[in-house]
C-alpha positions as CSV (number, residue, x, y, z in Angstrom):
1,X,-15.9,12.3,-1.0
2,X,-14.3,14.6,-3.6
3,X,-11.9,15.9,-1.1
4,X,-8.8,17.8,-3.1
5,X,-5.9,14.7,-3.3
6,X,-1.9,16.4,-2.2
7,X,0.8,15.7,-4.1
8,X,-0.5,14.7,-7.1
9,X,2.7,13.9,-9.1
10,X,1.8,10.9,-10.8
11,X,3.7,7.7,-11.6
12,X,5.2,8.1,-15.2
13,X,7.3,5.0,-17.1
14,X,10.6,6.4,-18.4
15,X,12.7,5.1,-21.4
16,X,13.6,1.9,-22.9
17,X,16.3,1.5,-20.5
18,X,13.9,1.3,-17.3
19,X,11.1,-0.4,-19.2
20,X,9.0,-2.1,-17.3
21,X,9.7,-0.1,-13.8
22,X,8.1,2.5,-12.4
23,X,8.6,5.6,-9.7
24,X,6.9,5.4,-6.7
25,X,3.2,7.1,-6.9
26,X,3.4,10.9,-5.7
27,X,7.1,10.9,-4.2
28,X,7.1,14.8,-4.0
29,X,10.7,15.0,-4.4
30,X,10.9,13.4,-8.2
31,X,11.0,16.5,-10.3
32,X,10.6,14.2,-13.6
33,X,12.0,16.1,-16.9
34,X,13.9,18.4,-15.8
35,X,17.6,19.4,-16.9
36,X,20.8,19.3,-14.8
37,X,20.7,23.3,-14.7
38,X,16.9,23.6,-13.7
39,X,17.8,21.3,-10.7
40,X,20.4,23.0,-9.8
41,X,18.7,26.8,-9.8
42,X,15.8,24.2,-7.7
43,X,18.4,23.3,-4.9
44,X,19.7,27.2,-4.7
45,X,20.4,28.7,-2.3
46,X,22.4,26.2,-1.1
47,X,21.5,23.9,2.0
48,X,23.7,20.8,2.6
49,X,21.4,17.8,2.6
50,X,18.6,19.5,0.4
51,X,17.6,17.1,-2.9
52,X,16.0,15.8,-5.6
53,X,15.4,13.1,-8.1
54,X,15.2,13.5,-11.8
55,X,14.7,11.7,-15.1
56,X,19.1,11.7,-16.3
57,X,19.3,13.8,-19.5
58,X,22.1,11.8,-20.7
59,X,21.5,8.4,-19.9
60,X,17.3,8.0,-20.8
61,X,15.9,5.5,-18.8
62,X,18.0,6.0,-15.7
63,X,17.6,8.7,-12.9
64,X,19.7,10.8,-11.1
65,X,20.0,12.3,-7.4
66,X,20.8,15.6,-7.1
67,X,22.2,17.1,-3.7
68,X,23.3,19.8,-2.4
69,X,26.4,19.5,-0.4
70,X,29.4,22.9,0.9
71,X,27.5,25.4,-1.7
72,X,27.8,23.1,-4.4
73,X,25.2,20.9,-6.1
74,X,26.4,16.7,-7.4
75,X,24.6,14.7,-9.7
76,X,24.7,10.9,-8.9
77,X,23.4,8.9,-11.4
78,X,21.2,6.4,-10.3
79,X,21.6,3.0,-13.0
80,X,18.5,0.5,-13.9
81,X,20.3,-2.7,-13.6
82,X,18.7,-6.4,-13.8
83,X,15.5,-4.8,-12.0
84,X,16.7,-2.9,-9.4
85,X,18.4,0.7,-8.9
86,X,21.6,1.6,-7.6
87,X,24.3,4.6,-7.2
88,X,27.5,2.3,-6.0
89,X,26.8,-1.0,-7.6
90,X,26.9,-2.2,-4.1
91,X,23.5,-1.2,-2.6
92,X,20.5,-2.5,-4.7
93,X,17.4,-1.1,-4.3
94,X,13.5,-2.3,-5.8
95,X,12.0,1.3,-6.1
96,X,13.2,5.3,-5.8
97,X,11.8,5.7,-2.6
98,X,13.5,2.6,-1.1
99,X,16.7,4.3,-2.3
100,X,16.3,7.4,-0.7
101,X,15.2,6.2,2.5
102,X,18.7,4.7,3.0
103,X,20.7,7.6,2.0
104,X,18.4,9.6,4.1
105,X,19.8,7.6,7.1
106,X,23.3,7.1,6.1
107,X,25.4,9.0,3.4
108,X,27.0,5.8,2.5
109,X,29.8,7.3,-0.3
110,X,27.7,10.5,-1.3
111,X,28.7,14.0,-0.2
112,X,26.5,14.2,2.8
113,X,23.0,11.8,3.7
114,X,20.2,13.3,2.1
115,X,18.6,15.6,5.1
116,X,15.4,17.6,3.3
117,X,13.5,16.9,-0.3
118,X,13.2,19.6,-2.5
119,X,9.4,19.2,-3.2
120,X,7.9,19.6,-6.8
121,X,6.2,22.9,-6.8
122,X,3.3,23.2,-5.1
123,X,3.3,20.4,-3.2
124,X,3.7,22.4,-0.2
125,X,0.5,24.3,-0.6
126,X,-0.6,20.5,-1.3
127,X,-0.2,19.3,2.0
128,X,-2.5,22.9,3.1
129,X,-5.0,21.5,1.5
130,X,-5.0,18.8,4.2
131,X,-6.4,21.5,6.6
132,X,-8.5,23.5,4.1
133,X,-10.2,20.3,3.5
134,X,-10.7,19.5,7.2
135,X,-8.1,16.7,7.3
136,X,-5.9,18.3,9.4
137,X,-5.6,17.4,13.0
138,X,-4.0,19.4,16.0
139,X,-1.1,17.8,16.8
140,X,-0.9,18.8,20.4
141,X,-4.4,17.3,20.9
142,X,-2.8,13.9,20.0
143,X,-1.3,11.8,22.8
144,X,0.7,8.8,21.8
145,X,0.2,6.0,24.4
146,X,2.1,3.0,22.8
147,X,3.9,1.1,20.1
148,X,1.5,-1.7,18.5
149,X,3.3,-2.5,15.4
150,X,6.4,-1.7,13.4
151,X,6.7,-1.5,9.6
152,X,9.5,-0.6,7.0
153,X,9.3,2.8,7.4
154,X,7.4,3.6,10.6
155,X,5.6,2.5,13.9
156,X,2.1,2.4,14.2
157,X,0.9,3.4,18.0
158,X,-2.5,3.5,20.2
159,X,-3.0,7.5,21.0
160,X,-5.8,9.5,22.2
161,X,-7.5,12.1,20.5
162,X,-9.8,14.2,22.4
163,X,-10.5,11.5,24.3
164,X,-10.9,9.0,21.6
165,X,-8.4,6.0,21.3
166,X,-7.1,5.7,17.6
167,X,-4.5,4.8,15.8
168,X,-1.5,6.6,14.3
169,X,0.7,5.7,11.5
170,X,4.2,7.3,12.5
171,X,6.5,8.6,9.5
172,X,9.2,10.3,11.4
173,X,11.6,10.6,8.3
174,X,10.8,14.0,6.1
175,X,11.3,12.6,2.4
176,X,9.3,9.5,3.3
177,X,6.5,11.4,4.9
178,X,6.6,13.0,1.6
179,X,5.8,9.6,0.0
180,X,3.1,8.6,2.5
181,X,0.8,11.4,1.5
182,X,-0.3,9.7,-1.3
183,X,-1.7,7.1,1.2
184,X,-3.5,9.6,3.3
185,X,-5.1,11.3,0.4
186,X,-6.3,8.3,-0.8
187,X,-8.5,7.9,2.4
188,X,-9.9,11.0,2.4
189,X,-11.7,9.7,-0.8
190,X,-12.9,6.3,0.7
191,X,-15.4,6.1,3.3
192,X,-17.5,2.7,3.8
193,X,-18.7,0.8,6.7
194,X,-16.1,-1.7,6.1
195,X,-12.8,0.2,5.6
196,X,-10.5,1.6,8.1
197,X,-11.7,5.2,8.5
198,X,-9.4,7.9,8.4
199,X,-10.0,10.5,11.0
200,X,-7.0,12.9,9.8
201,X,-3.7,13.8,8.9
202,X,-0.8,16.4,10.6
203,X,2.2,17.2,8.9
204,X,4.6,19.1,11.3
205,X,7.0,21.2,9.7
206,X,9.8,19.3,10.4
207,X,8.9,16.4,8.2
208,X,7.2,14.0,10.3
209,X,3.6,12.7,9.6
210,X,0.6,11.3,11.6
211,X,-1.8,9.5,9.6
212,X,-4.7,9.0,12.2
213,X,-7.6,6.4,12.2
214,X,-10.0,4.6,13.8
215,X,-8.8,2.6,16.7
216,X,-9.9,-1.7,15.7
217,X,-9.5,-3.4,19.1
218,X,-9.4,-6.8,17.7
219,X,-6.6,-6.7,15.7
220,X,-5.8,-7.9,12.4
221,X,-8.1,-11.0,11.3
222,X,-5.6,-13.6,10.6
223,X,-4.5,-12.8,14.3
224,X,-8.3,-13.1,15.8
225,X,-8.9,-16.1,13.4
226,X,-5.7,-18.3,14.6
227,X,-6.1,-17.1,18.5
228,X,-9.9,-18.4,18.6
229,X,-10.0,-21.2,15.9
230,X,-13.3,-23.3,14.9
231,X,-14.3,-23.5,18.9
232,X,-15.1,-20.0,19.3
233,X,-16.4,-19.1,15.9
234,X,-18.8,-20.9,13.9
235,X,-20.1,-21.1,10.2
236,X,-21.9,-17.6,10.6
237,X,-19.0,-15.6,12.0
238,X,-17.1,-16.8,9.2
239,X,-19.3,-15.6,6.6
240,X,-20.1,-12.3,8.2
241,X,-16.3,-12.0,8.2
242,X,-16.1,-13.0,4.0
243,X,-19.0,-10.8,3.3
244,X,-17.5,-7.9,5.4
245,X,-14.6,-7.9,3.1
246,X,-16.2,-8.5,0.0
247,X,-18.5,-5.4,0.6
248,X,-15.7,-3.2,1.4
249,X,-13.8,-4.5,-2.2
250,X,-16.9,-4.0,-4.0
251,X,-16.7,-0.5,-2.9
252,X,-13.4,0.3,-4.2
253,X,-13.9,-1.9,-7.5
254,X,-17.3,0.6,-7.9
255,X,-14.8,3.5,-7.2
256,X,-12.1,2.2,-9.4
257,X,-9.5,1.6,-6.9
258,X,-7.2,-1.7,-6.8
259,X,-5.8,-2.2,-3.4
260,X,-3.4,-5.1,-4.4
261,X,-2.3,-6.5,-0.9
262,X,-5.6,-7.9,0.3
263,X,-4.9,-10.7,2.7
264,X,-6.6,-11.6,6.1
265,X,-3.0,-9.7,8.0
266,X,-4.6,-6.2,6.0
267,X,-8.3,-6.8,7.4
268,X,-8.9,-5.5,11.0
269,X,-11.4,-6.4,13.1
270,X,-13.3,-4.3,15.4
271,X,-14.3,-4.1,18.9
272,X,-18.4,-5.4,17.5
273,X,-16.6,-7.8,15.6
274,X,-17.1,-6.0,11.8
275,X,-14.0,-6.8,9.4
276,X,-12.7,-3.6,8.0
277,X,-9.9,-3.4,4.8
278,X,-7.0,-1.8,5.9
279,X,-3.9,-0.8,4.9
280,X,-3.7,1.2,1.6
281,X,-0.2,2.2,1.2
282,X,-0.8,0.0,-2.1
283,X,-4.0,1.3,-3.2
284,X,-4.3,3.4,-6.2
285,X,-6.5,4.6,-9.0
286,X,-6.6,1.3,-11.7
287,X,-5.5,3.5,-14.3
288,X,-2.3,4.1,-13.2
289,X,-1.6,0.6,-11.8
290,X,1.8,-1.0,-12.3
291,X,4.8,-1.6,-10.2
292,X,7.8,-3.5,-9.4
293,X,7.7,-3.7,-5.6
294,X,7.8,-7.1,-3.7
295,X,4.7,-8.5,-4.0
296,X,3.0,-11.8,-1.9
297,X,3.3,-14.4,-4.0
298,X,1.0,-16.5,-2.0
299,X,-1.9,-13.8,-2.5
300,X,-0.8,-12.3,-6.3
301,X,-2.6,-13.3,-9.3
302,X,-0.5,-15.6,-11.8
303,X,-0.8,-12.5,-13.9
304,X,-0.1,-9.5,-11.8
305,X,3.3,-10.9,-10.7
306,X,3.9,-12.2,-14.1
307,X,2.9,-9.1,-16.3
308,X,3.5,-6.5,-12.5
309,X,-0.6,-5.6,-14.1
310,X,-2.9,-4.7,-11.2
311,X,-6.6,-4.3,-11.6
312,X,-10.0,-5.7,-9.9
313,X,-9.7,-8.7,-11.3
314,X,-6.1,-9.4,-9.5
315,X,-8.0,-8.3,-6.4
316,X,-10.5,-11.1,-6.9
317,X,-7.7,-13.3,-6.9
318,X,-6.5,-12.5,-4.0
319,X,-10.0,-12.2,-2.2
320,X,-10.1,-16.2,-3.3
321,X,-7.1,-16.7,-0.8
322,X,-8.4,-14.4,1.9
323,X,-11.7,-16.7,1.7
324,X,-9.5,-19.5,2.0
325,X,-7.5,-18.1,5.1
326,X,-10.3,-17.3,7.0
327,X,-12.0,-20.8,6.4
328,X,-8.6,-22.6,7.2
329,X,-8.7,-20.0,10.9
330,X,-5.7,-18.2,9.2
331,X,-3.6,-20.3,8.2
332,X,-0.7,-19.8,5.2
333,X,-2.1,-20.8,1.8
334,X,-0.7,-23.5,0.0
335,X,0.7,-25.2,2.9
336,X,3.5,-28.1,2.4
337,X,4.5,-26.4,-1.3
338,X,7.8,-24.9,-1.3
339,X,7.2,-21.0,-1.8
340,X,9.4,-21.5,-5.6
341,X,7.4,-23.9,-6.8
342,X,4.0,-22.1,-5.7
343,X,3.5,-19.9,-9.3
344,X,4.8,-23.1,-11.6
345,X,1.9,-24.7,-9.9
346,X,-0.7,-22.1,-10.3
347,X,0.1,-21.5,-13.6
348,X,-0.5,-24.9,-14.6
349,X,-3.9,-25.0,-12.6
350,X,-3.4,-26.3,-9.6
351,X,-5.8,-25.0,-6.9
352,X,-5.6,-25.7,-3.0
353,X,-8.0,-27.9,-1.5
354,X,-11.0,-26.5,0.4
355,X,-10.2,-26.1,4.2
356,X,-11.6,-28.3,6.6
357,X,-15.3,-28.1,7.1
358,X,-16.0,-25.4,4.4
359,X,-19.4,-25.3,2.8
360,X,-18.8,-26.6,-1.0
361,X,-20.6,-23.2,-2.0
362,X,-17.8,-21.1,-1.0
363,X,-15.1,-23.1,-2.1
364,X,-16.8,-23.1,-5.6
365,X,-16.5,-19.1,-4.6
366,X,-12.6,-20.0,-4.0
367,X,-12.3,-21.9,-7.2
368,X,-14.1,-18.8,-9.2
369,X,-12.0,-16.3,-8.0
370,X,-9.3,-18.5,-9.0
371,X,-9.5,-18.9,-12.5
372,X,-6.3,-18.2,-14.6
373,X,-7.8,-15.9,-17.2
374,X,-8.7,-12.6,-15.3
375,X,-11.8,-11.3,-17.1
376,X,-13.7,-14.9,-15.9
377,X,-12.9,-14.3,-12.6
378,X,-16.1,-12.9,-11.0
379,X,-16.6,-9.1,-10.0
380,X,-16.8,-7.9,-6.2
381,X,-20.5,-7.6,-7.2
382,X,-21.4,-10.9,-7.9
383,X,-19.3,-12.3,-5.3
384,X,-21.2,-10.2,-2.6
385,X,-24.9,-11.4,-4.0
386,X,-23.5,-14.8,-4.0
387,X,-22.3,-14.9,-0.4
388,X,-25.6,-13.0,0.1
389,X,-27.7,-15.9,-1.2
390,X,-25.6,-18.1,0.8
391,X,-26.1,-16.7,4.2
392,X,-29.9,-15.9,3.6
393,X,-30.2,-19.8,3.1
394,X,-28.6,-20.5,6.3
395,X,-30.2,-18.2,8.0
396,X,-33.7,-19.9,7.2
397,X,-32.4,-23.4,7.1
């Protein structure tokens, strides 16, 4: 624990105009405050494709790219409109680093795509800190065997290191590697029996980064729980699975993290059958929790998607729909209720049934975690003694 965190640039609201949204966490190239002629002296000398993002100077609120393109810097200004940002008023984007990550592959009407981020200073030596604080990893010690799974903005693989299978997450583009340091500094701070554990980190110097973890043969739990249903696991697997999960939360809740996409796809199961929380490209200090990205509905509190507020209490809620996904053998909450009229419904009480053949004790636990006003909801804490108590009775019944 304690291990120094890179790129620490945090996320900071800007003016009236943008209120309400927020950059994404630690994206090393936002430069924040800074004038159109300190940018420009940033991006000097010139290199076609180098940039940055700023707060605009003229238009508070809004942003603006800066690139440098034929020994010449241009400023695009980047507009806050109805929620989303854009340069062309044809592309749309939800956040900054969504933005960039499409003119990173495409120019698209600007001078040239954007090829390397000018990182805030420092941030360089940040990502040294990565090997002065044993993170680091030697890259040709990792062999990549095979694809597993494919995200937004990388693949995740099976590799071998030193003769360990584990798994890689694969950010090939440079300025959203950038971005995905804040994930991997996050889990050098977390280590519990019940979260994914990071082994390591390498950042080549081209750009690309390895985030490297333990290898979870199993597979995510809403997969195991669907492929084997109520004929291969019984009452106590279920429970171990709940409890697993609710240890791991009351962790980070004692830590004062919020992970904010809990849901039985971001719990991995391992080869001994332990649930392990995974996944925390979302998880951040509680103190500086807020954001517009796309959210679940199906697993968001009424008031996290209402107010974009994040906090233990949200997590609880979502925990409640976990519990219910693993007691239904994983499958979607709310079934038969059109996904627009799921938050009407919530919001005016309405709570799903309990799943076939769960214990009345742990859907009250459902029904807790479910109440509308946050600070009733339960805390990881209680939840775990509860679930505790629960499994010591069957145990000696």
């Amino acid at each position: 624990m304690g291990q120094p965190r890179p790129c620490t640039v945090q996320a900071e609201q800007t003016g009236s105009a943008a209120a309400g949204f927020l950059l994404p966490p630690r994206s090393c190239w936002f430069h924040g405050k800074i004038t159109r002629e300190q940018a420009e002296r940033l991006l000097y000398p010139p290199e076609t494709g180098l940039f940055l993002v700023r707060e605009s100077t003229n238009y508070p609120g809004d942003y603006t790219l800066c690139v440098s393109c034929d020994g010449k810097v241009e400023h695009y200004r980047i507009i806050y409109h109805n929620g989303k940002l854009t340069i062309d008023e044809e592309e749309y984007f939800e956040n900054l680093m969504q933005l960039v990550e499409h003119y990173t592959k495409d120019a698209d009407g600007l001078c040239t795509r954007l090829i390397k981020p000018k990182l805030m200073e420092g941030t360089v030596a940040a990502q040294d800190e990565f090997s002065r604080s044993g993170w680091a990893l030697n890259r040709k010690e990792l062999k990549l065997i095979q694809t597993i799974g494919k995200g937004e903005f990388g693949d995740v693989m099976v590799g071998d290191y030193r003769g360990t299978k584990v798994a890689v997450k694969c950010i090939k583009n440079d300025a959203t590697a950038q971005a995905f340091i804040a994930e991997a500094s996050v889990m050098t701070q977390l280590r519990h029996n019940n979260l994914v554990q990071l082994l390591g980190v390498i950042v080549e110097e081209r750009g690309s980064l390895y985030i490297v973890t333990e290898y979870m043969a199993k597979g995510s739990l809403v997969d195991y729980l669907r492929s084997r249903g109520r004929t291969v696991l019984g009452g106590d697997c279920l429970l171990k699975f709940s409890l697993d999960v609710c240890e791991a939360m009351e962790y980070l809740e004692a830590n004062n993290f919020v992970h904010r996409d809990l849901a039985a796809r971001n719990v991995l199961v391992s080869d001994d059958n332990i649930a392990k929380v995974s996944d925390f490209g979302l998880t951040k200090e509680a103190s500086s929790i807020q954001d517009t990205a796309k959210l679940p509905v199906k697993w968001t509190s009424p008031e996290a998607l209402r107010e974009k507020r994040f906090s233990t209490k949200s997590d609880v809620w979502s925990y409640g729909i976990l519990l219910w996904e693993i007691y239904s053998f994983g499958r979607v909450p709310y079934p038969r209720i059109p996904l627009k009229e799921v938050v009407p419904r919530v919001e005016k009480g309405y709570k799903m049934d309990a799943p076939d053949g769960c214990p009345p004790v742990v859907y009250d636990l459902m029904k807790q975690c479910w109440t509308l006003d946050p600070v009733v909801r339960p805390s990881f804490r209680m939840l775990r003694e509860k679930l505790q108590h629960i499994r010591a009775k069957e145990l000696y019944l």
